[in-house]
C-alpha positions as CSV (number, residue, x, y, z in Angstrom):
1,X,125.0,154.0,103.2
2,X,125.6,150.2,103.1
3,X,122.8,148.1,103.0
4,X,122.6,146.3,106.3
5,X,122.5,142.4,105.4
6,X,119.8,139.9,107.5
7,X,120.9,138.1,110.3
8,X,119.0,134.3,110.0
9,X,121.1,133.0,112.5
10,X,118.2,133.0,114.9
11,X,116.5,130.3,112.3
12,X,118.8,127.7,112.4
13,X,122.0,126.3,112.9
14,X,124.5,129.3,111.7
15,X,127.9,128.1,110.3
16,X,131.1,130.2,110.0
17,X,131.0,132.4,107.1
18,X,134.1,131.5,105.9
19,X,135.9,127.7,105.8
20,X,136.4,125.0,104.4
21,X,134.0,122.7,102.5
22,X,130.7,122.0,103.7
23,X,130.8,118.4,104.2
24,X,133.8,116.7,105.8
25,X,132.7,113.0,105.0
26,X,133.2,110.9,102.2
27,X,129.8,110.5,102.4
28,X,128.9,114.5,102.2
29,X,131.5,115.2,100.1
30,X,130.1,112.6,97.7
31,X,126.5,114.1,97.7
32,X,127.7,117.8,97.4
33,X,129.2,116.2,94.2
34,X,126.6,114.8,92.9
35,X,124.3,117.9,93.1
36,X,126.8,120.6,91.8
37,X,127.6,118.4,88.7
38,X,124.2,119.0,87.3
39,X,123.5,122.8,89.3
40,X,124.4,126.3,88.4
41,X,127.4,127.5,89.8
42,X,125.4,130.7,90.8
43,X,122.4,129.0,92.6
44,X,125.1,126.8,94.4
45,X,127.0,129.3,95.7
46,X,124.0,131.1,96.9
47,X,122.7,127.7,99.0
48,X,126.1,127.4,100.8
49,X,125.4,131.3,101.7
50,X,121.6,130.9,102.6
51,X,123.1,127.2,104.7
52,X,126.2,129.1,106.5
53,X,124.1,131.9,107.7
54,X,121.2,129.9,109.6
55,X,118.5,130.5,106.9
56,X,117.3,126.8,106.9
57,X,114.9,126.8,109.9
58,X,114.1,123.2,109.9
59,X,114.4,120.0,107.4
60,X,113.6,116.6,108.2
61,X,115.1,113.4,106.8
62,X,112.0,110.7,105.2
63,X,112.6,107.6,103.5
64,X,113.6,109.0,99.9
65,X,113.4,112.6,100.9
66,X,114.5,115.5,102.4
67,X,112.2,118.8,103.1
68,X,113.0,122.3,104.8
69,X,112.0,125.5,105.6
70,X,114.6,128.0,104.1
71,X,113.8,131.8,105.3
72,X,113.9,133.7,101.8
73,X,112.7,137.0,100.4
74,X,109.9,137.2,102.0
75,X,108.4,136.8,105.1
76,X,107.2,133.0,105.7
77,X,109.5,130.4,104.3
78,X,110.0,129.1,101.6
79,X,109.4,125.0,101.4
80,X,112.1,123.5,99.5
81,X,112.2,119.4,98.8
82,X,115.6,117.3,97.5
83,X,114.7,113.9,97.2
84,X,116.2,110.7,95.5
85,X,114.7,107.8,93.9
86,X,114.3,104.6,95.9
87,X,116.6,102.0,94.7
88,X,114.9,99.5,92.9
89,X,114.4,96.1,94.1
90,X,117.3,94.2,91.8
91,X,119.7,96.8,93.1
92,X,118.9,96.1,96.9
93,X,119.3,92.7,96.0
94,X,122.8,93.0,94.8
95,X,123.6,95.2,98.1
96,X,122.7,92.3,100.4
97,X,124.5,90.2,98.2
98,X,127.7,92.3,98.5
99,X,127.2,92.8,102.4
100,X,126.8,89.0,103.0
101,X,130.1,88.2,100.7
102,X,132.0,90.7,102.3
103,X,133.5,89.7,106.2
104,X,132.7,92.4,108.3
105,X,130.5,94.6,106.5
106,X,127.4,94.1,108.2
107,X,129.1,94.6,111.8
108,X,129.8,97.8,110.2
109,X,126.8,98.9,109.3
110,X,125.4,98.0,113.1
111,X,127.8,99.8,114.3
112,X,126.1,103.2,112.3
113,X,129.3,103.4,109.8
114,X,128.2,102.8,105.8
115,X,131.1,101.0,103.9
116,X,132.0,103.3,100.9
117,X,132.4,99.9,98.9
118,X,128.3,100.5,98.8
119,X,128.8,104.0,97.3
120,X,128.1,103.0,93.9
121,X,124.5,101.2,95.0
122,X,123.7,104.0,97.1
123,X,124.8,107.3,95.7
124,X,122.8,108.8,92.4
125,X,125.1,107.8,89.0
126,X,122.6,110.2,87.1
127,X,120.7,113.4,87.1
128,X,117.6,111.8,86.7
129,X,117.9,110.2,90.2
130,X,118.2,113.4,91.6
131,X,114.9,115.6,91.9
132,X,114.6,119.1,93.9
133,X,111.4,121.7,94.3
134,X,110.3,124.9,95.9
135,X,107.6,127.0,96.8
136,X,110.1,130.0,96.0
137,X,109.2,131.9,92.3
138,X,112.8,130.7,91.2
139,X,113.2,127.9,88.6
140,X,116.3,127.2,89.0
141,X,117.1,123.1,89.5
142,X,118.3,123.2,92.4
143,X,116.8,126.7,93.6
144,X,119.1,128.5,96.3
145,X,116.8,127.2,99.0
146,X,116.8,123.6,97.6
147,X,120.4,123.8,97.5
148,X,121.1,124.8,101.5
149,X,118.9,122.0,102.2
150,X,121.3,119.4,100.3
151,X,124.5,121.3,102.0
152,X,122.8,120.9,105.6
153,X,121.8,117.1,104.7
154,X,125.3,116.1,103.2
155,X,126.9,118.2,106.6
156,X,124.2,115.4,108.5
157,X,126.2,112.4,106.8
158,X,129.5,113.7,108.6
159,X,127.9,112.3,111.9
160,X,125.0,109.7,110.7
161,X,126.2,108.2,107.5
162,X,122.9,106.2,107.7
163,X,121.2,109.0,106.5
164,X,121.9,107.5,103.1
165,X,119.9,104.6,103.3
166,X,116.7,106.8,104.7
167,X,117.0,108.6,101.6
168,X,117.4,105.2,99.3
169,X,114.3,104.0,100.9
170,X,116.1,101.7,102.9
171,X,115.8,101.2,106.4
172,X,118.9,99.7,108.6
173,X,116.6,97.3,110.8
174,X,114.7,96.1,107.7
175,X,117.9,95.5,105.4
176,X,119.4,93.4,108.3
177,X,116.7,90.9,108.3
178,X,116.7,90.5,105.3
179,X,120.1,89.7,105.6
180,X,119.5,87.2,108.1
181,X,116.2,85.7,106.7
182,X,118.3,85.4,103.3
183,X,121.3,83.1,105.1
184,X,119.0,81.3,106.9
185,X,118.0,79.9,103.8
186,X,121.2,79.3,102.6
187,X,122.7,78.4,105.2
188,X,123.4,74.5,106.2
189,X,121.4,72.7,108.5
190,X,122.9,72.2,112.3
191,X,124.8,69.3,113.3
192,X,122.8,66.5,115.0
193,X,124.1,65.7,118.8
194,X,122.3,63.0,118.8
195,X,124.4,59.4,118.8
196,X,122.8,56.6,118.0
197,X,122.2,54.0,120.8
198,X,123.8,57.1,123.7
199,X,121.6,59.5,123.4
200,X,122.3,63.1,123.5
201,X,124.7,63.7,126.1
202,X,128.0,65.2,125.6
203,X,131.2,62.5,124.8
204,X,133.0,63.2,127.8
205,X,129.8,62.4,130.1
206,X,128.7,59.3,128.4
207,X,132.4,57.7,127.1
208,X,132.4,54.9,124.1
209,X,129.5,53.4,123.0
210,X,131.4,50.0,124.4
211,X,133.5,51.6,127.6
212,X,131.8,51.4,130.9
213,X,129.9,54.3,132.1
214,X,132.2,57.1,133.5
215,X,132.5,58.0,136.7
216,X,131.9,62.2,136.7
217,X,131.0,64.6,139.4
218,X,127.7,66.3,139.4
219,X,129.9,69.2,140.5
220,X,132.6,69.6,137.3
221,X,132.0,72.0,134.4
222,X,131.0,69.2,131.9
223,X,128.1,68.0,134.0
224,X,127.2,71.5,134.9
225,X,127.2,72.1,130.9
226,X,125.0,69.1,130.6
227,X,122.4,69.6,132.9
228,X,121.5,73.1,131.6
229,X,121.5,71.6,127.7
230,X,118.7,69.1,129.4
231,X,120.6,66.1,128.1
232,X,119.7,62.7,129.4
233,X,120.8,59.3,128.0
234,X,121.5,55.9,129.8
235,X,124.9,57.4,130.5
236,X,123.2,60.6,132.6
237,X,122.9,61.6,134.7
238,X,126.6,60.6,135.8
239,X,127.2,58.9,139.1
240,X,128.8,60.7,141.7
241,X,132.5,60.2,142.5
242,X,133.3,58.6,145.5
């Protein structure tokens, strides 16, 4: 008689048994890759099982880190932990630095889309950026259980690429300010409107400092421009046309 196999499904999200690879995004794909240079074959295969056949109850995403309950063995879960090492301040500094030379790029990241031109800040170069654990007796580097938690974070990227800055210790709203705090500093100071000896209406309201004062309805789009900017100057408010 066959042994009858588990059914998890009723744990998690269950995926088809059989398909293609587990991520679909650069992103995902990118993450898988980092994890099965550096994990036994063996183990890996057996996290793509334990992932595709619901056995990861729950994880949840944390600045740096990534923790789930994988049903195992036995009968509570097993708590299994992938995290990656915050990026270090010099390294955030160079991605603002890239974000704010390149047009575009932070519009993209607002939008909820991660620019793979930041792949080689953000993604781990090196096994020692990479850490995994479990409460499971196996220890293996990733364990199965460790490695279905990975599979069901990098299939996470395919529909919120931001994920990868949670788990850089980065934080969307947070990097954008910085962005903006960093070119207000650099940026050049605003244009004076003020004339001297005219004040600081507009040039088609007040005319030449030498012309005589122009004769403009209250009414047209100029004036209307100029009263909600407050100006006032010996040329406004204009006369009324006749």
């Amino acid at each position: 008689m066959s042994r009858r196999r588990t059914d998890f499904s009723q744990f998690g999200t269950q995926r088809a048994a059989r398909g293609g690879p587990f991520a679909q995004s650069w992103w995902g794909r990118a993450l898988v890759s980092s994890m099965e240079k550096i994990a036994d074959s063996g183990r890996i295969a057996r996290g793509r099982g334990s992932a595709r056949a619901g056995q990861v109850i729950s994880y949840r995403i944390a600045p740096g880190a990534v923790v789930g309950e994988v049903q195992g063995s036995q009968i509570d879960p097993f708590t299994a932990t992938f995290t990656l090492r915050p990026l270090d301040p010099d390294t955030v500094d160079v991605l603002i630095d890239r974000v704010r030379s390149t047009p575009g790029m932070l519009a993209t990241l607002a939008s909820g889309t991660v620019p793979i031109e930041l792949g080689d800040l953000l993604l781990p170069t090196e096994s020692g950026e990479l850490d995994f654990g479990c409460t499971c007796p196996d220890q293996g580097w990733p364990c199965k259980h460790a490695a279905a938690v990975v599979y069901l974070t990098a299939q996470r990227l395919d529909t919120e690429p931001l994920v990868i800055l949670t788990l850089r210790g980065l934080d969307l709203d947070t990097l954008i300010r910085s962005f903006d705090s960093e070119g207000r500093t650099r940026s050049p100071r605003p244009i004076s409107t003020t004339t001297s000896g005219t004040g600081s209406s507009c040039r088609r309201c007040r005319g030449s400092n030498s012309g005589p004062r122009r004769t403009i309805s209250p009414r047209s789009r100029c004036a209307r421009r100029c009263a909600r900017a407050g100006w006032r100057s010996r040329w406004w408010p204009p006369r009324s046309a006749n």
